[in-house]
Structures are given as C-alpha cells and as structure tokens.
C-alpha beads as a LAMMPS data file, in Angstrom:
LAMMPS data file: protein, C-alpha beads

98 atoms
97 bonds

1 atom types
1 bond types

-500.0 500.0 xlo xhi
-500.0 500.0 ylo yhi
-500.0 500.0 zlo zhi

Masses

1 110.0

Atoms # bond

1 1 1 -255.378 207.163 241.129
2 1 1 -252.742 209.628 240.031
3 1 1 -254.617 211.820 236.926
4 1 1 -251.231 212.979 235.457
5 1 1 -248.979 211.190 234.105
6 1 1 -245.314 211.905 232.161
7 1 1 -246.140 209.326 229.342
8 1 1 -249.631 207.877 228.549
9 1 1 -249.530 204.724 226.162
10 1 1 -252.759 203.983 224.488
11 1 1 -252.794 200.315 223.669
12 1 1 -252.320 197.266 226.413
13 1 1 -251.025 194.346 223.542
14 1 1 -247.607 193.523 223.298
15 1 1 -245.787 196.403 222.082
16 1 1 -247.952 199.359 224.329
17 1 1 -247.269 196.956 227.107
18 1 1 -243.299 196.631 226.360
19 1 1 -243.163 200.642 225.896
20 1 1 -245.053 201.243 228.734
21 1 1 -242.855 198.894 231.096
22 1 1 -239.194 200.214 229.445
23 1 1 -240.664 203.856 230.113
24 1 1 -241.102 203.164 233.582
25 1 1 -237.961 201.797 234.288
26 1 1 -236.630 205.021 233.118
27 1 1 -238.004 206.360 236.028
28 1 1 -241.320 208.359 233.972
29 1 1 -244.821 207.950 235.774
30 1 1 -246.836 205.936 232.577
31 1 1 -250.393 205.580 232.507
32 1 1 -251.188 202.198 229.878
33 1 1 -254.578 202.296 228.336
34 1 1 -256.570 199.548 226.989
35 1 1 -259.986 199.246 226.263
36 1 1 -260.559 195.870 226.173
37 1 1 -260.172 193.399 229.289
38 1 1 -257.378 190.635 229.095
39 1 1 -257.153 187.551 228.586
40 1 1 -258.747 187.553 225.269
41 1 1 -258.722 185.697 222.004
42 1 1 -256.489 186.886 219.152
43 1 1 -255.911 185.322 216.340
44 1 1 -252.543 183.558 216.510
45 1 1 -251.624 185.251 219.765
46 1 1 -251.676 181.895 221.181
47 1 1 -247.921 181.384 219.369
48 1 1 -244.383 183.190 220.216
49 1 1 -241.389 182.918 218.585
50 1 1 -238.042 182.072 219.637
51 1 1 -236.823 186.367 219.117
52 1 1 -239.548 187.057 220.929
53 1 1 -238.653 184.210 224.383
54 1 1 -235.388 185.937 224.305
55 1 1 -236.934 189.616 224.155
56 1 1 -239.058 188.304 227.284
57 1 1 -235.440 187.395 228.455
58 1 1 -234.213 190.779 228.194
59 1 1 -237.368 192.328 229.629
60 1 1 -237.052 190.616 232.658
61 1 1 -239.996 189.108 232.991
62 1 1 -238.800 185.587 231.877
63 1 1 -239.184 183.954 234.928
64 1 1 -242.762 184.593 234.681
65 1 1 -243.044 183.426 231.139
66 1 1 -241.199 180.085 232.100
67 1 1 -243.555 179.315 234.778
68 1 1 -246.262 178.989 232.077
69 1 1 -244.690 176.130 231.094
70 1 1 -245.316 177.238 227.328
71 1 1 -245.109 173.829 225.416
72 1 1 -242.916 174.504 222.024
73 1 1 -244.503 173.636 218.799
74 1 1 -242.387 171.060 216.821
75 1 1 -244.685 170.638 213.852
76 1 1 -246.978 173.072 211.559
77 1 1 -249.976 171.480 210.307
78 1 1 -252.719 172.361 207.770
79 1 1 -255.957 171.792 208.793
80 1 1 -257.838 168.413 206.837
81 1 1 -258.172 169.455 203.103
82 1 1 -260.770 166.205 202.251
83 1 1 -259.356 163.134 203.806
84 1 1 -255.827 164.386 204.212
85 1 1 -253.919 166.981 206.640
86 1 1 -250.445 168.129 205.682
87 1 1 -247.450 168.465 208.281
88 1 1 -244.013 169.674 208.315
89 1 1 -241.799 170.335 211.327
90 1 1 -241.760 173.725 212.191
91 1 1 -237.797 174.254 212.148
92 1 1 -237.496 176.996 214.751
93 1 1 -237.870 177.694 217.865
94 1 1 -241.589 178.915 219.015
95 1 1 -243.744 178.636 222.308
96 1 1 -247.445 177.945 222.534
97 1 1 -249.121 180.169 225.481
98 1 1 -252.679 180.562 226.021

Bonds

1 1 1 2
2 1 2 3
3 1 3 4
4 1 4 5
5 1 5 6
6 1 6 7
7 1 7 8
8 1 8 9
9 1 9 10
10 1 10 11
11 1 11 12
12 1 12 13
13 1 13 14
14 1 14 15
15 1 15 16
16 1 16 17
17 1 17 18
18 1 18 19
19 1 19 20
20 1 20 21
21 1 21 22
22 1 22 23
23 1 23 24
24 1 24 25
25 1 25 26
26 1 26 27
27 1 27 28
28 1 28 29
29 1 29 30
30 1 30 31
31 1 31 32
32 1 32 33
33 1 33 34
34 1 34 35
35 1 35 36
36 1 36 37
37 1 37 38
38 1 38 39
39 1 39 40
40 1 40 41
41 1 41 42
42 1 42 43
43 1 43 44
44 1 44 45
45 1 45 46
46 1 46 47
47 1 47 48
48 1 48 49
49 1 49 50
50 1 50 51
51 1 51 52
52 1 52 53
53 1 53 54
54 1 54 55
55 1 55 56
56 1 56 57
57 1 57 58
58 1 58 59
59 1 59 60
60 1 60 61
61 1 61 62
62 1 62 63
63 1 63 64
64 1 64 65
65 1 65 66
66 1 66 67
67 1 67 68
68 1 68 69
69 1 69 70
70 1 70 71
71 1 71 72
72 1 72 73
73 1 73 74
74 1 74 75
75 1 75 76
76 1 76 77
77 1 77 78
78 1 78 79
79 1 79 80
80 1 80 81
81 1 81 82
82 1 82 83
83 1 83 84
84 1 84 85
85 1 85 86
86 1 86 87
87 1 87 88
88 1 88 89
89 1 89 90
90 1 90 91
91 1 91 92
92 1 92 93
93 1 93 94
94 1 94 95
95 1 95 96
96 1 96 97
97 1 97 98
C-alpha cells in the first residue's frame, strides 16, 4: 500500500465517501479512512431521498444503486401509540436500502 497520499479523507459515510471519489476523478491519489467496518446500522440510513437518487445519478454510480432494487416508500407511519398507528403518504420521492 502506497503511504502517501495527495488528499487523505477521514470519514468513510456518505459525504467522506463522495469527496473522496470526486477527488480522485480529479486525478489526486486519496487515501479514505474509516474506523468502523461497513455495512453497519445507522439510524435512518436505511432511507434516501429523491435529491439524493439523482446525486447517485450524477456520481455515476447509479447503475449500482439501481441494481439494489431499493423499494420506494409510499407511506410514513408512526409506530402504535395504544391501539392505534397513524399513516400518511409520504409525498416525495425516497428509496429504502439496507
């Protein structure tokens, strides 16, 4: 492994990893660090919106993303309160991806 870098970026979540990739394509050597392993559980990482689909779009990578097959919410619901849950429809565009 190359030990020098032009850019190190300390942080592997979404916008080290976006950083990291646009700095390479500039042509810079880029080292990403991140200290924990991935997958992991975030909370509500499990949920994109529609800006960011398209910013996948314009990164490149959205024929990657697509083959997820990332269902798209239609609904937000409250978890049970009692007897009753509460749901409206979500009204914009969002994937799930686990």
């Amino acid at each position: 492994m190359n030990d020098r870098f032009d850019v190190v970026v300390i942080g592997g979540g979404p916008a080290g990893s976006v950083a990291a990739l646009s700095i390479a394509r500039e042509g810079f050597s880029v080292a990403l660090l991140e200290k924990q392993a991935f997958p992991r559980e975030t909370l509500c990482g499990d949920l994109l919106s529609g800006d960011v689909a398209n910013s996948i779009g314009r990164l490149g990578i959205d024929s990657y993303f697509r083959s997820l097959s990332p269902p798209p919410p239609t609904t937000f619901t409250l978890p049970p309160g009692g007897n009753r849950r509460v749901s409206t429809p979500l009204g914009a565009t969002a994937y799930g991806v686990k």
